[in-house]
C-alpha positions, 0 to 999 in steps of 0.5 A: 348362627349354628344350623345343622347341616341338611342331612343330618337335618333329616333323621335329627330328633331332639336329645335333651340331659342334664350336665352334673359337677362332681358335687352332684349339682347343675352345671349352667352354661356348658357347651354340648356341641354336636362332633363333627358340626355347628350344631350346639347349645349351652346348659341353662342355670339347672344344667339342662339342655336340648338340641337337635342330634341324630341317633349314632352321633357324639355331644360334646361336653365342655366347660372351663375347669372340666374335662371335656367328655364325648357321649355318644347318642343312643338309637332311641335318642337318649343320653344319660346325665353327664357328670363332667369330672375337675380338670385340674390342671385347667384350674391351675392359673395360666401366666402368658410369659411371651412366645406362649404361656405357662401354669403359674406353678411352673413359673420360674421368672418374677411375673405378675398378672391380672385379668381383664375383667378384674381391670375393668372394676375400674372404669377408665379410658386407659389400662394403665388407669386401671393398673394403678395400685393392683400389681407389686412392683409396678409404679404408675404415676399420673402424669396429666389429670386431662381426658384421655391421658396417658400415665407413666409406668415404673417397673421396678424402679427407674434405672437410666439416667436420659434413656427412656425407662418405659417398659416395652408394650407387646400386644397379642404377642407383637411389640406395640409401637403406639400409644397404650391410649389406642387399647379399648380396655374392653378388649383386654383379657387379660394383663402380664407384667414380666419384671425380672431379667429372666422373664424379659430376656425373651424380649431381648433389648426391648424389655430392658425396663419390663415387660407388659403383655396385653392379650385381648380376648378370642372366641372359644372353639365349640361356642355358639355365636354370643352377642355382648354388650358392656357399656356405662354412663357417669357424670364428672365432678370437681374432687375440690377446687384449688385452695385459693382465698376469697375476697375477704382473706385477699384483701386482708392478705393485701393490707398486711404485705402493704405493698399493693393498692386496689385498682380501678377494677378491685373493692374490698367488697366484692368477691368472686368466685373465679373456679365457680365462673369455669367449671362444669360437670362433665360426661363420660360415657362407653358403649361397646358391643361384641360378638364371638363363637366358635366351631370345634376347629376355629373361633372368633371375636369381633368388638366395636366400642365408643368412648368419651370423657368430657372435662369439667374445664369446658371444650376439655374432652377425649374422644376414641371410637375402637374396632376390633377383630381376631379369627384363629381358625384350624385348616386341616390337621396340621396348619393354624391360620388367624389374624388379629387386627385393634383400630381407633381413631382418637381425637382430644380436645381443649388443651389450650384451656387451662386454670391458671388465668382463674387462680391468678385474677384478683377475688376482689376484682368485680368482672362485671360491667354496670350493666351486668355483661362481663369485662373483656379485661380486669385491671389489677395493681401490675397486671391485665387479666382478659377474663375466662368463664365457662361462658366466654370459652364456650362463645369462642370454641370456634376461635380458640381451640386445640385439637389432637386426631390420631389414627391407627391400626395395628395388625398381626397376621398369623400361620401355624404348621404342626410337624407331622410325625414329630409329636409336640413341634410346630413353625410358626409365623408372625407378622405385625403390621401397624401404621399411627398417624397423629394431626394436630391443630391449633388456633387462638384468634386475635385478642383471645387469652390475651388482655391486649384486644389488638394481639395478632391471631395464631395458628399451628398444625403438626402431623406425625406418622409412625410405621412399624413391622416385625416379623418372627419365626419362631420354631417350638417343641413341647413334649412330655416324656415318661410322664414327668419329663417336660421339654419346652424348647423355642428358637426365634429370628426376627427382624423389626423396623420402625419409620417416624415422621413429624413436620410442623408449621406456625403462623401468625395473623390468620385472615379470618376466624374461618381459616382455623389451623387449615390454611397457615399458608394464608397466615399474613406473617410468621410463618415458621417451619422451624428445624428442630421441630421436623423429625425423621427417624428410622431404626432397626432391630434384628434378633436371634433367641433361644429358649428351654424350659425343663420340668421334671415331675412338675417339681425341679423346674428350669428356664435358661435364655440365650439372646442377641440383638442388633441395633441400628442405633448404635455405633458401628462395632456396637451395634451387636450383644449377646446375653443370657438369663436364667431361672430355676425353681423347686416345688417344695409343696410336691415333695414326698415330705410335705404330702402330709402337711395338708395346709399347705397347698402350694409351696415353691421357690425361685432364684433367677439371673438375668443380663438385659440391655437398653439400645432406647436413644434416638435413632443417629445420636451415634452421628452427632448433630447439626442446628441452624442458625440465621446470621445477619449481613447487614440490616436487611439480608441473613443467610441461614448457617450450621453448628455443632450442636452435639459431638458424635460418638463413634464408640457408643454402645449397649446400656446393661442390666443384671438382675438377681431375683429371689421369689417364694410363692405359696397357697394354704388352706385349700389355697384359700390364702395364697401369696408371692415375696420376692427380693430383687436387685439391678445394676446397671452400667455403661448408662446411655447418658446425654452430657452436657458439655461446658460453653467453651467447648463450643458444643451443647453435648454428646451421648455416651455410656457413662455411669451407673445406678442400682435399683433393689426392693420386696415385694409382697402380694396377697390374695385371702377368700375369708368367707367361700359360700357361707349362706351364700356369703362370699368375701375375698381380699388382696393386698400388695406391697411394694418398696424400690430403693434406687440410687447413683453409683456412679457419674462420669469419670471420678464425678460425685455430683452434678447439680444442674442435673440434680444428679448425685452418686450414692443418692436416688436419680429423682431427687430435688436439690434445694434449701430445706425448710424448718420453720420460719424466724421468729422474734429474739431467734439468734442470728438472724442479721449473720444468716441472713442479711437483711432478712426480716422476722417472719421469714423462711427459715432453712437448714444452715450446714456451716461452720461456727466460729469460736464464739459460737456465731455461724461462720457465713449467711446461709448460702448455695452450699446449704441445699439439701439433696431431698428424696421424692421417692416413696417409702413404700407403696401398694394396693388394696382390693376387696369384694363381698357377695351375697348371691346375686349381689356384690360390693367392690372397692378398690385402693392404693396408698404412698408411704412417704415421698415428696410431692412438689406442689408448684401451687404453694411453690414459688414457680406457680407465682400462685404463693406470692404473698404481697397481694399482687395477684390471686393467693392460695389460701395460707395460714401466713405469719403476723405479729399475732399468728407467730405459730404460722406455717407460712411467711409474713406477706410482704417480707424479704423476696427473691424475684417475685416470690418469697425468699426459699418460696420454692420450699412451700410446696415440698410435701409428705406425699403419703396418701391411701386413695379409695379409687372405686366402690362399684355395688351391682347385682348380677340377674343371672339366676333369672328363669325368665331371662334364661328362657329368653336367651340371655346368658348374663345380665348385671347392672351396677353402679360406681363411684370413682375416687370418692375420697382420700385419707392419711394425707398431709397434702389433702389435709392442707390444700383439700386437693388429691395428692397426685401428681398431675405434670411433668416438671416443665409443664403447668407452672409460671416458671416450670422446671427445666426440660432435663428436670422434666422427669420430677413429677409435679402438682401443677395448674393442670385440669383439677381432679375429678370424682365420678359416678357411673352406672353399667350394664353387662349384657350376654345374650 
């Protein structure tokens, strides 16, 4: 709480104003602070103020977008009104752009960025949540539609072929080696995504695939101490349900592929709603209070927040509880002190439960005994189905369940040293301090999620801690001469180590329910601690860096890197390199010939170049690699033995980056339209590649620099007011766009293809390689018994790309050499926001759109076993072939198979991924103007109300399945028969948790 000091206490008497803008009107919340004191208040909605102040002593005044302005106080205790003139500078945007900020119109590198009270227009658990579709250039992909979980993150296309393409996270100016999941939204003010080499040379190895810089907020220096509460409540619904038949389609399905009989459990006449049996309504809930302030020499902000989803599967929740803390406080003239400090502890559960056991049951088996209580199993013609409800998980929560716990903290310590006597340079000292523990634990008791009653109990537990340091020196100097001449120079040391440890261990016939995950050592069988899934990592990295910036007269602008990096990943003789990056921009809008031109506000171009490179490989790949293996000697002994299971590699060495990057930025109409179009290309070599290597070597594979790969796109971002406070109307709107175009350029050696990987030069790294679908065979279709023996009409048709012979008959049955290389990567892609205001109230929505690109929907593909088509198990609802319906999209049931599934069954599930998605309409009304609510204190108040993904258009998926179009797992993940782990990054619609539509209502409260 501000207080006047005691002596000043004695001869204060009470000095009230007004605080005008240059437009002749009140201010509302100024701060007026007493010099020299915690004595302070803050301008109510009029402008108005008043404090305790003695005569002699100086207020000042100070506002964001203003010069702050000292006025003495005159013997009587007066003090005129106070006109506070436009800072223009200050009004200019600040783009933090790592080791400091810069105003965007001195920005040379390719930057893109976005506040985080813009982010929160979408409530989500996760940033990257609300990133999605706001910032050019930047993909963010779901990954898991579960609570809590995390999304993948693309800047400007994907560039290695097995290293990680994650950019590097850096949070209040560390490297962040958790997860972004840890970060409370709420803290976040604000979000910057360095794209381009010259902007992330500065970041040096690490900052290869981009950069995302999180700052969280601070206090105001001058402040008094304010109190915040942000928090909302919404109730989770299902957006649809997966398409599946009912029991009248089923049973139809079941006497056209004639292929099946009902089972005991089964009747043509029954039919059950196996998705109404398990879903929920869920909750979300966040609840988060802060305080911060500041003095004239210090400031601070304190937040405490509570976060939970639940899912509409039930025991499916995420829970996170967050803390925390930042001081930056002035000790004497010369000397910075300060701290920031983000803690959680997170804990997800329910993984275990899942919908594909729903999807799979038979609608027309009855899942109630006579007496009204649900069957433990259901019979169906091939297979036993143990019967999940909401009910039934519910009833075993305590027998069946998977839980995650993580804790961490992350911590960055700070001490700054003004130089006297050298205007503009300062050390500065930064250590970063984190520590992530994650425990898992996991139990399924016996006979559940099993149709054998007798199925032995399970358990597993894992535990994984990381730790992290880094510390920098940074030495910096920022000086203006001759008023026009700007240096900014940095220099930089700094070393950083990261510690991983997993251990986990399974065991098989706990003794009793009780145990849970607790004690496996008590488990009465199989206890396993397998090798290949303890790990211990360490890894290193030391740095050196150098930075100018130079601006002359805020209109030739250059920025020139030097950086070099240390590895420990790397092989001996690898382990350094050095590379510079380079950008330089001229604002064409403050030259002599363009004052007259008034439209145009802001008019600059930018070129940058820029060599970065990628050491993202486990930490020993240099080493090689040893497996176990038990042998058996005789019947009853093994002993347990080592292979060779990956050559080491004592020549492995950096991946490379060069980028070119091109960039216009402008503003016109009073900056009332403003915009950025950017053209980039990247080539990357020496890529950082897992080989496999044939059986005959005798070993599985090696990691080496082989090949390259090419990423180039546009990007365009706009930003329009159309209406500025027309009868107190507003309306603003933006729009990005975004389109990468990706593609091998080479493989190992004079290698073109390699389609166990699904790689191929001259085509994008994400392909899918398989049979292309036109259409399906017909009755007097030439050609059917050539291209396909033993086929039959009704069947797939596929692209043939053979010969012919002379008579005009293909030359050989369709065949492996027909697959196609098909392209998943979208066209173009983007995003769109808008908001119009009417004094107090405001309506918001927020979207993004696909043009183009494949979604692999496993539900209708063959590997979900969910599109069998010959009435087995549970179908997803088709329009399939029969003598009738010859114009079908799908095949005749029954017809010729490949395993389980439809011959070319794969490609049913290869759709057009185009969508426009309206992710949140949020209308609120904001009581700020309130008289009552000044004169009680409080500051800000706003309540409102938001609909989350309430609906999607121009979308053939949504169109067919009624589903949301985006992807939901990775490629090996949520499938009968999933992709294997080197396809793992081919995006899927999978069985995951199904998409949801939320509603929500929210307070914002200052006081």
């Amino acid at each position: 709480m501000l207080t006047p000091l005691a002596a000043q206490a004695q001869a204060s008497q009470t000095v009230s104003g007004r605080v005008l803008g240059t437009d002749g009107a009140g201010l509302p919340g100024v701060n007026v602070v007493v010099k020299g004191t915690n004595v302070g208040t803050v301008t109510d909605v009029a402008g108005n103020y008043s404090l305790p102040a003695a005569p002699g002593t100086t207020l000042v005044f100070s506002f964001v977008g203003f010069l702050a302005q000292e006025v003495p106080v005159g013997r009587d205790a007066t003090i005129g009104t106070v006109t506070l003139t436009t800072d223009t500078k200050a009004l200019e945007e600040v783009v933090v752009v790592g080791y400091g900020t810069q105003r965007a119109e001195a920005v040379t590198g390719s930057v893109a960025s976005i506040s985080g009270e813009t982010l929160r227009e979408i409530p989500a658990a996760n940033v990257t949540q609300a990133l999605q579709g706001r910032l050019p250039g930047v993909q963010i992909a779901q990954t898991s539609s579960q609570p809590g979980a995390a999304t993948q993150i693309r800047i400007r296309g994907t560039r290695s072929l097995t290293a990680s393409n994650d950019p590097l996270i850096v949070l209040d100016g560390i490297p962040f080696p958790g997860s972004i999941g840890d970060i409370n939204p709420n803290d976040i003010q604000s979000v910057d995504i360095l794209k381009d080499a010259s902007a992330t040379a500065i970041y040096g190895s690490r900052g290869a695939n981009g950069v995302v810089l999180v700052t969280t907020k601070g206090g105001k220096k001058g402040q008094k101490a304010q109190v915040t509460y942000d928090g909302f409540v919404g109730v989770k619904t299902l957006f649809s349900r997966f398409p599946m038949m009912n029991g009248q389609e089923f049973a139809q399905l079941r006497k056209d592929a004639g292929i099946y009989k009902n089972s005991l459990d089964e009747a043509d006449d029954v039919d059950t709603d196996w998705q109404k049996l398990l879903y929920r309504n869920g909750m979300q809930t966040n609840q988060n209070v802060g305080l911060n302030g500041g003095t004239e020499n210090g400031r601070y902000n304190f937040n405490a927040g509570y976060y939970q989803e639940e899912g509409v599967i039930p025991t499916q929740q995420y829970t996170r509880y967050s803390v925390r803390g930042t001081l930056d406080q002035g000790v004497g003239k010369y000397v910075r002190l300060g701290f920031t400090t983000n803690n959680s502890y997170s804990l997800t559960e329910g993984s275990n439960v899942g919908v594909y056991s729903s999807l799979t049951s038979s609608p027309i088996a009855n899942p109630y005994n006579a007496d009204g209580t649900l069957k433990r199993v259901i019979k169906m013609p091939l297979d036993d189905q143990w019967v999940t409800t909401k009910d039934v998980i519910e009833a075993n929560k305590d027998r069946w369940l998977s839980q995650t716990r993580s804790f961490a903290t992350y911590n960055a310590l700070f001490g700054e040293f003004r130089m006297p006597g050298v205007d503009g340079l300062k050390y500065r000292v930064n250590l970063g301090v984190n520590y992530r523990q994650s425990q898992g634990g996991s139990y399924t008791g016996a006979g559940i999620n099993s149709p054998v009653a007798t199925t032995l109990s399970s358990a597993a537990v894992s535990n994984g801690v990381t730790t992290d340091y880094t510390v920098e020196n940074i030495l910096s100097y920022d000086r203006t001469f001759a008023e026009k001449h700007n240096i900014n120079a940095l220099a930089l040391y700094s070393a950083s180590n990261t510690t991983f440890n997993q251990t986990r261990i399974s065991g098989r016939d706990i003794p009793s329910d009780a145990f849970q995950f607790y004690n496996i050592g008590l488990a009465a069988t199989d206890i396993v601690v397998n090798p290949g899934e303890q790990v211990y990592q360490k890894s290193g990295l030391l740095s050196y860096m150098g930075r100018v910036m130079y601006s002359y007269d805020d209109r030739y602008l250059l920025s020139a890197t030097v950086r070099s990096d240390g590895s420990s990943r790397l092989a001996p003789g690898h382990k350094w390199n050095t590379y510079p990056a380079v950008s330089v921009g001229w604002n064409i809008a403050k030259e002599g010939f363009m004052q007259d031109i008034t439209a145009v506000n802001m008019l600059k171009l930018r070129a940058g170049y820029g060599v970065t490179s990628n050491q993202s490989i486990a930490p020993y790949a240099t080493l090689g690699r040893l497996t176990t293996r038990p042998y058996n000697f005789g019947p009853t002994s093994y002993q347990t033995g080592l292979f060779v299971s990956e050559l080491p590699n004592p020549n492995l060495g950096w991946e490379y980056s060069e980028t070119w990057n091109y960039g216009l930025d402008f503003g016109v109409l009073k900056n009332r339209l403003s915009g950025t179009v950017e053209y980039y290309i990247t080539n990357t070599r020496d890529i950082l590649l897992g080989l496999p290597l044939p059986p005959t070597s005798g070993v599985n594979s090696y990691t080496a620099n082989i090949g390259s790969t090419q990423n180039k796109g546009i990007e365009l971002s706009l930003n329009g007011v159309i209406l500025e406070n027309l009868n107190g109307w507003t309306w603003e709107a933006g729009l990005n766009l975004y389109a990468n175009r990706n593609k091998i350029t080479s493989l190992a050696g004079e290698q073109q293809r390699d389609e166990g990987n699904w790689w191929f030069v001259g085509k994008p790294i994400n392909v899918v390689y398989d049979y292309e679908k036109v259409g399906l065979w017909q009755q007097g279709d030439p050609y059917l018994n050539v291209l396909e023996p033993g086929g039959n009409v009704g069947m797939i048709k596929v692209k043939y790309t053979g010969g012919y012979n002379p008579d005009g008959t293909p030359s050989r049955p369709i065949g492996v050499l027909d697959r196609q290389i098909l392209d998943v990567n979208p066209n173009f892609l983007g995003g769109f926001n808008t908001r119009v205001g009417y004094k107090g109230f405001d309506l918001s929505m927020v979207g993004a759109f696909q043009n183009g690109g494949l979604l692999n929907s496993t539900i209708y593909g063959a590997s979900g076993y969910l599109n069998l088509l010959n009435g087995r198990r549970g179908n997803v609802k088709v329009d399939y072939w029969t003598p009738t319906n010859t114009d079908a999209k799908y095949p005749k049931p029954g017809g010729i198979t490949s395993g389980d599934n439809p011959k070319y069954g794969s490609t049913l599930g290869y759709f057009d991924a185009s969508y426009l998605k309206v992710r949140t309409i949020s209308l609120g009304y904001n009581f700020d103007s309130n008289e009552w609510l000044k004169n009680a204190g409080v500051s800000r108040l706003r309540l409102y109300a938001t609909a989350q993904n309430p609906f999607v258009l121009f979308s053939p998926y949504k169109k067919e399945s009624g589903m949301d179009p985006e992807t939901n797992s990775f490629g090996d993940e949520n499938a009968a028969v999933p992709l294997g782990q080197n396809l793992r990054r081919i995006l899927t619609l999978g069985t995951n948790a199904p998409a949801t539509r939320t509603y929500i209502v929210g307070l914002n409260l200052t006081f």
